[in-house]
Every structure is written in C-alpha cells, then in structure tokens.
C-alpha positions as CSV (number, residue, x, y, z in Angstrom):
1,X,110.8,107.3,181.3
2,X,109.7,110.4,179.7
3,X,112.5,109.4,177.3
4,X,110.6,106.4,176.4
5,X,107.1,108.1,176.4
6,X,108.2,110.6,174.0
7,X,109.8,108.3,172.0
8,X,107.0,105.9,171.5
9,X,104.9,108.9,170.8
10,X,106.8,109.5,167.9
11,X,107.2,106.5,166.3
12,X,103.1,105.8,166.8
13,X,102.8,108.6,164.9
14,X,105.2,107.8,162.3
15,X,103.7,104.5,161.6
16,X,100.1,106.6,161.1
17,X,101.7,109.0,158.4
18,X,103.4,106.3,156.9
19,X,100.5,103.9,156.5
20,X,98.4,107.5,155.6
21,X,101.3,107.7,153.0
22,X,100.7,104.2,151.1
23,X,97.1,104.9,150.9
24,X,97.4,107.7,149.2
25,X,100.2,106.1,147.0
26,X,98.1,103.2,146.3
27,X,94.6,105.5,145.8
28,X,96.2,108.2,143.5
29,X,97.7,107.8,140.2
30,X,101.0,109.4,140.2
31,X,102.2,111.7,137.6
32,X,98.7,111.4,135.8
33,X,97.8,114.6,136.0
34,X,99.6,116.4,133.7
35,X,99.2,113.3,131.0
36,X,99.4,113.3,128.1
37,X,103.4,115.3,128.3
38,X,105.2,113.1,125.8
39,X,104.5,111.4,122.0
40,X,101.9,109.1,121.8
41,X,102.1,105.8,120.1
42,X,99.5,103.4,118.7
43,X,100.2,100.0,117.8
44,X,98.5,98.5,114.7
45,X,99.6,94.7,114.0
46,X,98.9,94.5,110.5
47,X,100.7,95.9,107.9
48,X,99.7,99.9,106.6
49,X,95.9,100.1,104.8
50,X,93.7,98.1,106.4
51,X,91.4,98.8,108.4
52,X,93.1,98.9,112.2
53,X,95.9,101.3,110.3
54,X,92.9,103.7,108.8
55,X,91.3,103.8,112.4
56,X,94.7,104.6,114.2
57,X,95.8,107.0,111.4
58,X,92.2,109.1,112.0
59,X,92.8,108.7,116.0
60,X,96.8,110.1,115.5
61,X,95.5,113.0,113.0
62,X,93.0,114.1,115.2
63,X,95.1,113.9,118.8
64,X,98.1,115.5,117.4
65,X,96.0,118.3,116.2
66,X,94.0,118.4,119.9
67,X,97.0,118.0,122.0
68,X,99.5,119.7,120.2
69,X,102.0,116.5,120.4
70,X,103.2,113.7,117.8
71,X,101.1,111.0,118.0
72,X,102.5,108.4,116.1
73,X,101.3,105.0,114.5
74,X,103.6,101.9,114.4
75,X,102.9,98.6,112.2
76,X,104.1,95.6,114.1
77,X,102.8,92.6,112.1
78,X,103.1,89.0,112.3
79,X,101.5,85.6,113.9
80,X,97.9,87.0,113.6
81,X,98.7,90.4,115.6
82,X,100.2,88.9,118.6
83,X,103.7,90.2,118.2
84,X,102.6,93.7,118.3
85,X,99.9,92.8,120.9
86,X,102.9,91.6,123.1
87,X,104.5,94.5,122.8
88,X,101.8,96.8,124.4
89,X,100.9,94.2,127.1
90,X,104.7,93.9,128.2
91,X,104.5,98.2,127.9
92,X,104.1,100.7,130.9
93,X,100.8,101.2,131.4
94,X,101.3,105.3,131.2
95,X,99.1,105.9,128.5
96,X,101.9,106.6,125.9
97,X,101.9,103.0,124.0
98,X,98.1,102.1,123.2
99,X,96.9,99.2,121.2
100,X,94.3,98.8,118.2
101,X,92.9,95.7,119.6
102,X,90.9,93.4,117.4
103,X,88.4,90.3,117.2
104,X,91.7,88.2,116.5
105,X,93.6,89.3,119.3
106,X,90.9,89.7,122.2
107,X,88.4,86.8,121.3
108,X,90.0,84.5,118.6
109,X,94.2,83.6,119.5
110,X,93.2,82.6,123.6
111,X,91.6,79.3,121.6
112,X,94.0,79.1,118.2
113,X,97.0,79.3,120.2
114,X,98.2,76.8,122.8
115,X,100.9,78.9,124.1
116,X,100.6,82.9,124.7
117,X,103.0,85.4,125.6
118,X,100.2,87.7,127.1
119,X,96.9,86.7,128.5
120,X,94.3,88.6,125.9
121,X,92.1,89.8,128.4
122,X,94.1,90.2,132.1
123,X,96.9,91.9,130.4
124,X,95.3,94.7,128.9
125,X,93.1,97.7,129.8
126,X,89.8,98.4,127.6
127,X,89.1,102.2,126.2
128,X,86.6,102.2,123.9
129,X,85.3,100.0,120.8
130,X,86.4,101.9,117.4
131,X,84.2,100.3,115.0
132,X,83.6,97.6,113.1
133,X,83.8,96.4,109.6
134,X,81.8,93.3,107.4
135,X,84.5,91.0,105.9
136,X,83.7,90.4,102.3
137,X,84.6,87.4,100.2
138,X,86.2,88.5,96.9
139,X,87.3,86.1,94.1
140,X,89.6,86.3,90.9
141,X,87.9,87.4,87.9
142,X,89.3,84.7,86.0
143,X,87.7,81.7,88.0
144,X,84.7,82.7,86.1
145,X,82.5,82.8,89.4
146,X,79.6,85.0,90.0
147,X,77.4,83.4,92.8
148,X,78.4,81.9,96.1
149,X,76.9,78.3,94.9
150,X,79.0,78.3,92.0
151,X,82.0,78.3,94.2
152,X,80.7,75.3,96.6
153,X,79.7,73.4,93.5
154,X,83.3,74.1,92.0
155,X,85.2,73.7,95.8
156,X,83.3,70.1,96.1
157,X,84.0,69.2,92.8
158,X,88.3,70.1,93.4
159,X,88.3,69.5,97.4
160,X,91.2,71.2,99.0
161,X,92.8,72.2,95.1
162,X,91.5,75.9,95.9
163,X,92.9,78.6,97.9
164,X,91.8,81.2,100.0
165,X,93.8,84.0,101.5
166,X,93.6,85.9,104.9
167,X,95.4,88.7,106.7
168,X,96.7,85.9,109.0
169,X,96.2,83.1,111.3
170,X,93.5,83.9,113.5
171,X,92.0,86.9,112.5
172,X,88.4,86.9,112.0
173,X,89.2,86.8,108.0
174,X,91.0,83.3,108.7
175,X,87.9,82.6,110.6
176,X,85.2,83.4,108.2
177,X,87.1,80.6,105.8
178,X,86.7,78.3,108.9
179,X,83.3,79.1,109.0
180,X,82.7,78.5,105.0
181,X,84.0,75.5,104.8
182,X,82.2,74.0,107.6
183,X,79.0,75.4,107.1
184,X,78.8,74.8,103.4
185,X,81.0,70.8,103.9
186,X,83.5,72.2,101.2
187,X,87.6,72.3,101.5
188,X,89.7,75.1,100.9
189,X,93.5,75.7,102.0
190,X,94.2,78.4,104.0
191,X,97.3,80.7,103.1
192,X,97.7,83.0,105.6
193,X,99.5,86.7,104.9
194,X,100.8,89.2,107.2
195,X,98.2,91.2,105.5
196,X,96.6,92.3,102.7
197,X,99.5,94.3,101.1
198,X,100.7,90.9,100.7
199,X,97.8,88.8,99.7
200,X,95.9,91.1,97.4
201,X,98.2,91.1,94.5
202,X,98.5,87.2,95.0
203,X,94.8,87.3,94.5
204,X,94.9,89.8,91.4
205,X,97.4,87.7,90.0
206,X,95.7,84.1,90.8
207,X,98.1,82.7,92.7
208,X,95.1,82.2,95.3
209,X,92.0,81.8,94.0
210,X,89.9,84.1,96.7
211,X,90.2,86.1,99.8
212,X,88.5,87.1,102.9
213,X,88.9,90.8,103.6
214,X,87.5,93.6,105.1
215,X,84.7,95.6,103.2
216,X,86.3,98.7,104.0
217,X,90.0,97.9,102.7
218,X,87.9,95.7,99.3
219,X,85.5,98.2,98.7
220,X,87.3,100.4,96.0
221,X,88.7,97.5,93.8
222,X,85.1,96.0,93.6
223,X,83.9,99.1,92.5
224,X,86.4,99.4,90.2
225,X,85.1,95.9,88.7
226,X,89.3,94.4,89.7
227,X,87.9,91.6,92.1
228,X,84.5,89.8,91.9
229,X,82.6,90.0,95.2
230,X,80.6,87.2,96.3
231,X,79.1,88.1,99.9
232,X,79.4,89.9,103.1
233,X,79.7,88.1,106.2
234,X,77.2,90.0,108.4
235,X,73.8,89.2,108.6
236,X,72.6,92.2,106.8
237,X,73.9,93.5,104.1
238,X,76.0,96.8,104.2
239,X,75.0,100.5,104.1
240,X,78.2,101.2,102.0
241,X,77.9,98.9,99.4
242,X,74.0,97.1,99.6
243,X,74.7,95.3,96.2
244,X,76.7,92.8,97.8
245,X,74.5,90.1,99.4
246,X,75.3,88.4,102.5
247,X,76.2,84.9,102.6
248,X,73.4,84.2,104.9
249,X,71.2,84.9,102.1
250,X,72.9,82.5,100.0
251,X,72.0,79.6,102.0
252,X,74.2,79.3,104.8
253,X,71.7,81.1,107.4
254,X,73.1,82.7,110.1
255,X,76.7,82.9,108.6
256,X,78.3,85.8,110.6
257,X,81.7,86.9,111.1
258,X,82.1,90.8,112.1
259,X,85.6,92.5,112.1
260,X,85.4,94.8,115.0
261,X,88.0,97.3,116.2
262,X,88.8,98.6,119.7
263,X,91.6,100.7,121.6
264,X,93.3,99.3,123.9
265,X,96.3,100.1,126.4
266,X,98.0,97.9,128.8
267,X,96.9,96.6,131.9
268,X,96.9,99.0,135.4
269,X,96.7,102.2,133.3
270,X,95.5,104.8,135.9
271,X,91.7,105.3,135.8
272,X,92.1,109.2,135.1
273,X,94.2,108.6,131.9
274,X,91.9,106.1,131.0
275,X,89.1,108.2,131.3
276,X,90.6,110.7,129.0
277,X,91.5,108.4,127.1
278,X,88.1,106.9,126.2
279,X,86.5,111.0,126.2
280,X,89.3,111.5,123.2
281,X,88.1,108.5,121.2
282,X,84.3,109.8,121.4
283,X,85.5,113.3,120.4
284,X,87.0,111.8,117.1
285,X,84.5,109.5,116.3
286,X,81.5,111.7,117.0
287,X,83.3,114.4,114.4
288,X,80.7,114.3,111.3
289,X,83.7,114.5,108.7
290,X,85.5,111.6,110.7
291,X,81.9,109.6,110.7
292,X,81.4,110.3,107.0
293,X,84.8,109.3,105.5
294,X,84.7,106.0,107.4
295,X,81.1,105.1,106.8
296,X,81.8,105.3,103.6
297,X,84.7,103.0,103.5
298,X,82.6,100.5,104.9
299,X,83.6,101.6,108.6
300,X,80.6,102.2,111.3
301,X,82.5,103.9,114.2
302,X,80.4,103.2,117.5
303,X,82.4,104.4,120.5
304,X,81.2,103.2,124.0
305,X,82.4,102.7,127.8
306,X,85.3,100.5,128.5
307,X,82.3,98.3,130.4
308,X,80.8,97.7,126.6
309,X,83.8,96.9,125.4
310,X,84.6,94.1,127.9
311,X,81.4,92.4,127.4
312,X,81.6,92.6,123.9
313,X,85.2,90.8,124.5
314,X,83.5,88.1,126.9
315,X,81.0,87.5,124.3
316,X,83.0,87.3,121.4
317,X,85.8,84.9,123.4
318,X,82.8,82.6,124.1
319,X,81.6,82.4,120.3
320,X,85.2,82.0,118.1
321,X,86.3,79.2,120.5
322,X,83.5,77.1,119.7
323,X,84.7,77.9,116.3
324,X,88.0,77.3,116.7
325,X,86.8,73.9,118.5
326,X,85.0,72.7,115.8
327,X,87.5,73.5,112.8
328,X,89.9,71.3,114.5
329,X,92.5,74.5,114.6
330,X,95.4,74.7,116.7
331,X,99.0,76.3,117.0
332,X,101.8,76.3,118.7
C-alpha cells in the first residue's frame, strides 16, 4: 500500500511539473533572447530602385552597422509582390526573414486576386509603418501634353489606343490608373511591369504613352525635364516637389491614391523580437540624416506601433476593394 501511495505521489507531482512545463513553453519565446545571432534578411518584391528597395537598403545600412551583422536585402518580384510576399509568410517566424509590406500586398491583392497562396493579413505579423510616398503620373514628352485635361480630352477622343504603365498588377500604381479612368469616364490599357526598371525606358522610349509611379523613384527625371509630370495622387500637393499639382485640383476631387510602406515579418514572431524589432525601425527613421535624404526623395518616414499599422491595414483593405469592385478587376 505504501507502494501505491508513494507511487501515486509521484506521478501527481509529475503531471504538476509537466503541465508547469507547457506553460512556461507556451508563455516564453524560446531562443529569443539572444536575437538577433544570425544575418538578417529583408524581402522587397519589386525589382532594385524603387521605393520598398530604398527603404530596405536605409533599414539594412543602418542594422548592420548597429548590430554588427549582415543584413541583407533580397528582390523577389513578380505577380504584384505576391511571390516574394509568399515567401516570408511560408518563413519561420524568427525574426531573420522580414518583409517590406505594401498597399498592394496588405490592402489591394485579398480583392484583385481570387486565389492566394497566403492570407494578407492572418499570415503575417505587423512592425511598424515605414513611410509613404505620392504616386505621380508622368507622360512622354512627345505626346505633346502639359495639363491633365488635355490627356482626358485626347484618351476620349482614342478610347483604349493609349497606354499606361505600372509597377504591376495590383499595386496602388495599377490602382491609381483604375481610379483615372473611372473617375474621369476615359479608357486606357493597362501594361503591367515587374517594375519600373522595366517600364521606365518603355515610357522614355514611347512604347507606352504614360506611367503611374512613385514621386520618390520620378522625382529626378522630372527635374531633369526627361518625363512630363501631370499630377500627384494625394490630396495635397507634395513638400518635395509643390510644382506638381494634384489631380484632385484638376477636377477629379478627392482623387487619392497613397503608396505607403511598412515592415513586416511572418506570423507568430515572438512578441520580444517584435518589440525590438519595431524600437530598430524608430531608431532609423528618427535619424535626421535618414529623415532628410528620404524627405527629399519624396519619402515621409512616419514610424508607429504595430497597433497603427493594423488599422491602417483594416482601413486601407476596406477602401481598394470597393475599387477593385467597381473597376470590374479580377485574377486568377
């Protein structure tokens, strides 16, 4: 009997320390605290020079200086940043394979796309929002256009015989095309790119006749008097270049279609790594050289809580697929 007694005694009391065991499993991120031990790498779905690669590269400059490891930036393009977007969401969530999320991914491809590989919002963890960017609409010189009403006159006069180019299906640049042509009742054909190393020198060389881009990737070749420059597509104009007007001034009021930038890692990351992952982002962003040389490529960096970010994502979802609704687009 004593046998027994002692016996159950024991395994009672293994059954406490095991449960006490998983709790502390399940409550404390393992191996977390000596984070970050190993190279970094940050995702960026277009191709090198736009703005997501600029942000990454500032992020990757300043880390590898800070932690004293390679951070490294990888450009996985294609199918409007969903192929690199899988990547990260199908990626431990460590903190060693982060994502530079964007407008097209988080709030735009849930409502283009009929079939997803990942689930834009349950599959990834927020960090921070980055910053965010005015898309511009630039034109060939040679179509002789100044003035946004002298491209609607000329786009109703040759319905769906001009072109506009975007850094891919999706994307808020695809978008703001959407938007034009249903706002203003004109039709233009989309030719999506895989970004704007491809479509720029189509557009230099007129093989499209205009392109929606961001400000901050545009902003030295209308300076430089190469494109023409027709509007932004926020509803004020922009500190970096206030010469442009917005194309809400130009009468299509409240025409607004923001490219905003955000990190992002994938889903279940530990709340610790997170944490440091979002202090690291305000450190770089709140550096007054960092915050001069992207204002003045047409970047406002704005850091915030991961909290901000996933309302901004709710909000943003909500608007682009009444968009998407109403332009009739939908892929496969």
């Amino acid at each position: 009997m004593q046998f027994f007694k002692v016996l159950k005694s024991f395994l009672f009391l293994s059954v406490l320390l095991g449960i006490g065991f998983a709790v502390h499993a399940q409550g404390t991120p393992q191996n977390t605290a000596g984070w970050p031990k190993q190279p970094i790498r940050i995702i960026v779905t277009f191709t090198p020079g736009g703005a997501p690669d600029i942000l990454a590269r500032v992020l990757a400059e300043s880390w590898q200086q800070s932690l004293g490891l390679p951070v490294l930036v990888e450009n996985r393009p294609g199918y409007g940043g969903n192929i690199g977007a899988d990547l990260v969401a199908k990626s431990e969530p460590d903190g060693y394979t982060l994502l530079i999320g964007t407008v097209g991914i988080h709030a735009i491809n849930g409502a283009l796309y009929e079939k997803m590989s990942f689930d834009p919002l349950r599959d990834f963890t927020p960090i921070s929002f980055l910053a965010s960017t005015p898309n511009v609409l630039i034109v060939n010189k040679k179509l002789g256009i100044n003035h946004l009403h002298e491209l609607i006159e000329l786009a109703k006069a040759k319905p769906n015989q001009l072109t506009f180019g975007s850094s891919g299906i999706g994307t808020s640049l695809h978008m703001s095309g959407e938007l034009l042509q249903e706002m203003a009742g004109i039709q233009i054909r989309h030719i999506p790119y895989k970004g704007r190393a491809q479509s720029l020198p189509d557009l230099l060389s007129g093989r499209i006749s205009m392109l929606f881009d961001n400000l901050s990737s545009s902003l030295a070749l209308i300076k430089a008097g190469e494109v023409q420059a027709l509007g932004v597509t926020t509803l004020k104009r922009s500190h970096a270049a206030p010469e442009i007007p917005t194309l809400a001034e130009q009468g299509l009021p409240g025409f607004e279609a923001v490219s905003w930038f955000s990190l992002m890692a994938p889903a279940n990351l530990p709340p610790d790594i997170q944490k440091r992952l979002n202090q690291m982002v305000r450190q770089t962003l709140s550096n007054p050289e960092v915050r001069t040389r992207l204002q003045a490529g047409g970047l406002d960096p704005t850091p915030g809580s991961p909290k901000d970010l996933s309302r901004l994502i709710s909000s943003e979802a909500s608007k682009w697929s009444r968009v998407v609704e109403q332009s009739g687009a939908k892929l496969e």
